[in-house]
N, C-alpha and C positions, 0 to 999 in steps of 0.2 A: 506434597504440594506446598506446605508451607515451610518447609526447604528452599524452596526454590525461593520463596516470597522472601524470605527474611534476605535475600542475597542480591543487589539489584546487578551485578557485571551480569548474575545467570539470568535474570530477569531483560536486560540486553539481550544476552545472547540468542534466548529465546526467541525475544519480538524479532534478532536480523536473521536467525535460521526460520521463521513460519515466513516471514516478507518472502525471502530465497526460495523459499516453497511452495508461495502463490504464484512466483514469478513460472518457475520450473511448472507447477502441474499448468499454467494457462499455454507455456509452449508446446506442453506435450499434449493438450487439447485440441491446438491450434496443428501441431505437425503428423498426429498422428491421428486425431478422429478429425481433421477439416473442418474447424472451428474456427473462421479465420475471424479475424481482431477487428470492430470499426476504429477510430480514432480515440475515442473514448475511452477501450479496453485498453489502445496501447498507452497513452496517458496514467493509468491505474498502474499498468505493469512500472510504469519510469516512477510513479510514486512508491510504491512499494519497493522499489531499487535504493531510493533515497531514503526511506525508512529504514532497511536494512543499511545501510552507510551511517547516518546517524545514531540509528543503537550501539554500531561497534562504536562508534565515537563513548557511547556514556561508558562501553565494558571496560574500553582504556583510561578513561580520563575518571579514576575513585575517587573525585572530592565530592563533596555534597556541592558543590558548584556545579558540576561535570555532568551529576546525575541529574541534577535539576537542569540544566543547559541542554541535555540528551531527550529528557522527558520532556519539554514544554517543543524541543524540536519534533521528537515523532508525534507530539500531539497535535501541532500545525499540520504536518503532512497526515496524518490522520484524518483531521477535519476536512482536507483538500479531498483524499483519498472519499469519503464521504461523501461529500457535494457534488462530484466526480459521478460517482456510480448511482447518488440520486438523479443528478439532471441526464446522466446516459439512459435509465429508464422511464422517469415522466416527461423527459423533452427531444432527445436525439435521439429512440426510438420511434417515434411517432413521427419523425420528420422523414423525405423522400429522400433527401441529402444532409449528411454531414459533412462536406466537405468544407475545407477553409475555416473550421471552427476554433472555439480557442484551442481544445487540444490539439488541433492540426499545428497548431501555433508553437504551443508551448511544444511538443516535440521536433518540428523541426527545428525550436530556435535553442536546443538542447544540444543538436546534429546526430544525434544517437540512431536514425533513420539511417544514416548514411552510413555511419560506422557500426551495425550491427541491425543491419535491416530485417533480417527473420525475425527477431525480436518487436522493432520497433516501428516497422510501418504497419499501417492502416490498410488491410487487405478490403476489406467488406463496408457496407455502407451501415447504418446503426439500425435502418429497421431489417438489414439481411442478415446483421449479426443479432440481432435477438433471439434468444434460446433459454434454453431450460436443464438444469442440472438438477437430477430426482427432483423434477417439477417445481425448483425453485428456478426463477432467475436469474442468468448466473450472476450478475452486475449485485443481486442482493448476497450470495456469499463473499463474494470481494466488499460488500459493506460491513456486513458482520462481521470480516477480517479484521478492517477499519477500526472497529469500534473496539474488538477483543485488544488489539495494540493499543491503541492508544491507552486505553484503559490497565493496561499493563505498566505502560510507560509511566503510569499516573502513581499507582503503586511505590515501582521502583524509585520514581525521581522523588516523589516528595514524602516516603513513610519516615519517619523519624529513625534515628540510630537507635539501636538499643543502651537504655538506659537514660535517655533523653527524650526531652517532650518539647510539640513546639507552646512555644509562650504566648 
């Protein structure tokens, strides 16, 4: 483990293959046990898409600039990614409709609806899409996700080089 930690490109890699992985296990939630997405879900999945885009960005770009520019980025989409799945469980659960909401917004003003619709539209409405994964909600493992990246990215981007400290 602290292999990995002393390294932040592996420290990227890491947080854009688990993002790739949230995305992959909610499709295969969604196409093979009929789990369909409200707008919310699919909002989370396009954040965790840009999570993973932006980690490869810091594994490519090694300056301490790069990693600090990679980490304060997934830490923004991290805290989205957060906010995200707290207001899908205390607020667009509990409503009759989520239609036309911000996430309805921010994905189609993305277009990604259009060009990869299985993905990224909005099947289900948010109190139809409420469920339970081993009796957790899923919208709180997509949080915990949240919080594990970002918290990674925190790590990588700003731990000091070896042999140096900051001042």
């Amino acid at each position: 483990m602290s292999a990995l930690l002393a390294n932040p490109s592996r420290v990227f890699a890491t947080i854009a293959a688990l993002a790739v992985a949230a995305l992959a296990f909610a499709l295969v939630t969604q196409h093979a046990f009929d789990m369909q997405p409200c707008p919310w879900c699919v909002l989370q999945r396009l954040i965790f898409l840009a999570i993973a885009a932006v980690a490869l960005l810091g594994v490519a770009w090694r300056t301490r600039a790069g990693r600090m520019s990679a980490a304060i980025g997934v830490d923004l989409l991290a805290a989205c990614g957060i906010a995200a799945a707290l207001w899908q469980h205390f607020v667009a659960a509990a409503s009759e409709s989520c239609n036309l909401t911000l996430a309805d917004k921010i994905v189609s003003g993305s277009g990604l609806d259009r060009l990869a619709p299985d993905v990224f539209v909005a099947r289900a409405s948010c109190a139809d899409a409420a469920t339970t994964l081993l009796g957790v909600p899923y919208e709180f493992w997509s949080l915990a996700l949240f919080v594990l990246l970002g918290s990674a990215a925190i790590l990588a981007g700003f731990r000091p080089e070896p042999g140096r400290r900051f001042s």
